[in-house]
C-alpha positions as CSV (number, residue, x, y, z in Angstrom):
1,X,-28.9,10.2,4.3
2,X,-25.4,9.4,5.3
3,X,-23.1,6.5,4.2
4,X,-22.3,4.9,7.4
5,X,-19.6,2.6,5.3
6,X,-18.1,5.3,2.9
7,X,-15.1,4.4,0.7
8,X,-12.1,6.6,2.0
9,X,-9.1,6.8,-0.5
10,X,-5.8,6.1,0.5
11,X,-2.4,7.0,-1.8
12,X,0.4,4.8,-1.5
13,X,3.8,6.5,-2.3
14,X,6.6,3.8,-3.0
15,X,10.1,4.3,-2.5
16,X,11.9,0.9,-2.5
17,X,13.4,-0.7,0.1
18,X,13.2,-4.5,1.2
19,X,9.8,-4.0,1.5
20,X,9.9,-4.1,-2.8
21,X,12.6,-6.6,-3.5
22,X,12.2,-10.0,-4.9
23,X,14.4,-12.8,-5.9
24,X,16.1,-12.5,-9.4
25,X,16.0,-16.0,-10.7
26,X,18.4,-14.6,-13.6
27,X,21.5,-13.6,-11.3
28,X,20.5,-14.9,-7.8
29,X,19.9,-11.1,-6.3
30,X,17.4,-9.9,-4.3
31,X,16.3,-6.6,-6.3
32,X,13.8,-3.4,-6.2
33,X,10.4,-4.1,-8.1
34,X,7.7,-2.0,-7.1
35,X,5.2,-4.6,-9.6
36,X,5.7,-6.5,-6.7
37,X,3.7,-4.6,-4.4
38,X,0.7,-3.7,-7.1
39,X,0.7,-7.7,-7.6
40,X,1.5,-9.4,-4.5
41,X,0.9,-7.3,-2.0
42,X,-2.3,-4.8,-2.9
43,X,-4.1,-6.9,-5.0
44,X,-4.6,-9.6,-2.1
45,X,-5.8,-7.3,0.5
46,X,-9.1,-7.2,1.3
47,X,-10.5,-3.6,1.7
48,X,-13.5,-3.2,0.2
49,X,-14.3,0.2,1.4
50,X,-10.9,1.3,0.8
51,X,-10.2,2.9,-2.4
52,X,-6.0,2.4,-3.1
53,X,-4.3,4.6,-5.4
54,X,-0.2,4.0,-5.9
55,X,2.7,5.9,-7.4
56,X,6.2,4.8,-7.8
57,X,8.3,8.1,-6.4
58,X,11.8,6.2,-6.8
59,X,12.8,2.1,-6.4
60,X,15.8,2.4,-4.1
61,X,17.4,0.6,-1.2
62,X,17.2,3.6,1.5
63,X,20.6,2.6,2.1
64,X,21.3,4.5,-1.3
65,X,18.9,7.5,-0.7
66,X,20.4,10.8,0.0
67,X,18.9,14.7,0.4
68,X,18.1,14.9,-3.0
69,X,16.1,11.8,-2.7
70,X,14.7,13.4,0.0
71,X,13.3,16.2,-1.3
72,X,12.2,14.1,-4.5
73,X,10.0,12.5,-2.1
74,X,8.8,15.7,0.1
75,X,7.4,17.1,-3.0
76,X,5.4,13.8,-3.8
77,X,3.8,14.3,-0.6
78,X,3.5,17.7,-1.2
79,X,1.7,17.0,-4.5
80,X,-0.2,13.9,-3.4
81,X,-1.7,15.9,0.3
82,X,-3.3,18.5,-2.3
83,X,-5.8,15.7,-3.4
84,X,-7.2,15.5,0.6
85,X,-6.3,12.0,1.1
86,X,-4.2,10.0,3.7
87,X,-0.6,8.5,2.4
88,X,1.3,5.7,3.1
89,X,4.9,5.8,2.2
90,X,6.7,2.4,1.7
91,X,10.5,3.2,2.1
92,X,13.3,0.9,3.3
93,X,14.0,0.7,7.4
94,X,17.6,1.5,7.5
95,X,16.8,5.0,6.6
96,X,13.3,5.4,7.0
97,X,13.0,7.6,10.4
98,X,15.9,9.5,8.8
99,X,13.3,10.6,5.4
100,X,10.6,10.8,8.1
101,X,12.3,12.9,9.9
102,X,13.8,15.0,6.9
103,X,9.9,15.7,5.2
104,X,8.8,17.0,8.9
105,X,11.7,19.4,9.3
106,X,11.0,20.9,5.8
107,X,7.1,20.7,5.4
108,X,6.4,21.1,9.2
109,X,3.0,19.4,9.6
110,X,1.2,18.1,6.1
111,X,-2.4,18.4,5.7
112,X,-2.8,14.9,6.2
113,X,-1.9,12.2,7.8
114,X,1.1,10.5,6.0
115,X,2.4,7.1,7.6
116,X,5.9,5.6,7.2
117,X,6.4,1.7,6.7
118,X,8.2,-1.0,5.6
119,X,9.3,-4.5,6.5
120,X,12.7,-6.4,7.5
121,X,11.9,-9.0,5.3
122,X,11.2,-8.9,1.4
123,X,7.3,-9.1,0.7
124,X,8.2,-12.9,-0.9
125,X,9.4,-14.6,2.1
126,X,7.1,-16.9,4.1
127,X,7.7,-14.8,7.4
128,X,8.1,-11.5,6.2
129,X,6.2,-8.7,8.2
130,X,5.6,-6.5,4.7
131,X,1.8,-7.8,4.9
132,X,1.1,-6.8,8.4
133,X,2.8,-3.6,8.3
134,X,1.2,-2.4,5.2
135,X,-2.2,-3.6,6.6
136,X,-1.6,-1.3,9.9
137,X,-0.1,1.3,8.2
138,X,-3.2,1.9,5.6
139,X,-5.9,1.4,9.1
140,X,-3.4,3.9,11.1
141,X,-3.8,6.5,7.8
142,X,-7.5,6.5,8.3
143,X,-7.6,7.1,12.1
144,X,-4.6,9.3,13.3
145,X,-4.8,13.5,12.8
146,X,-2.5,15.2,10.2
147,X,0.8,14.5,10.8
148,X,4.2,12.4,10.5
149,X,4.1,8.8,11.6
150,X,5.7,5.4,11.6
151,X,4.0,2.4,11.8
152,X,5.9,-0.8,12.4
153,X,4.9,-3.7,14.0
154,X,2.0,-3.1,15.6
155,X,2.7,0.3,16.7
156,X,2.3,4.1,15.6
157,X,5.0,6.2,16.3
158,X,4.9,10.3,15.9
159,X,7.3,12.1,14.3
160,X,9.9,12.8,15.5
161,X,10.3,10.8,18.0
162,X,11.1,7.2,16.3
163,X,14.3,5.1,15.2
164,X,15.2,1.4,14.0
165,X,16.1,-0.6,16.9
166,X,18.6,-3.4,15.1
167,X,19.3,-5.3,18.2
168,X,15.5,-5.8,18.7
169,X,14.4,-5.8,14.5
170,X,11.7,-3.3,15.2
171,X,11.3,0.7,15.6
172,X,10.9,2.4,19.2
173,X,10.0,5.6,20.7
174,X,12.6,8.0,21.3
């Protein structure tokens, strides 16, 4: 007999980003916590046929990334597509079509579908988008083919083919 509502496991790769900062009471920054998304973010989400497994690859503002970074993330994708499963990376939006971009020039097409995201606003503010684009990101994991994506804001985008709009706070097609 088959499970018609089989868990599917999905690995979340964390970079940094706004997506993972939160207010520092202590010096009045806002600052890189990846507990942040384990605690505020996952652990309210309800999926219960979704199976989320998370690894902190580096807690950086992608302003900050460079190649090295990079390539410190293409081989955590690497090492995570082994286990069969869809990924979501959380990475910061300045330079996240950049890193996108970068792991699909060097690995060519993954073995499974890994899916960019982030938000404009820190998970801990009242309208931050971190929530929703998380939420589409892990849904967008499950359904598209092997690949390079970005989703943002209601939309999947292939890569390449993406960039940060800043006028309009959002990513577009290119």
């Amino acid at each position: 007999m088959t499970d018609l509502n089989q868990k599917t496991t999905i690995r979340i790769l964390t970079t940094g980003g706004t997506i993972e900062k939160s207010y520092c009471e202590s010096d009045g920054t806002l600052k890189n916590r990846a507990s942040i998304i384990r605690d505020g973010l996952i652990s309210s989400l309800r999926l219960p046929y979704t199976h989320l497994e998370l690894e902190s690859v580096l807690n950086k503002d992608s302003l900050e990334m460079d190649d090295s970074d990079r390539d410190q993330i293409c081989a955590a994708i690497a090492r995570t597509a082994e286990k069969g499963d869809p990924i979501v990376i959380l990475h910061g939006t300045d330079t996240m079509s950049v890193t996108a971009d970068y792991c699909h020039a060097k690995m060519g097409t993954p073995k499974v579908p890994v899916v960019f995201t982030g938000a404009m606003k820190p998970m801990g503010f009242i309208d931050s988008d971190a929530r929703q684009n998380v939420t589409e990101a892990l849904l967008a994991a499950r359904l598209v083919q092997p690949g390079f994506y970005i989703a943002f804001h209601n939309r999947v985008f292939p890569i390449p083919g993406a960039r940060k709009n800043l006028e309009a706070g959002t990513f577009e097609a290119v």
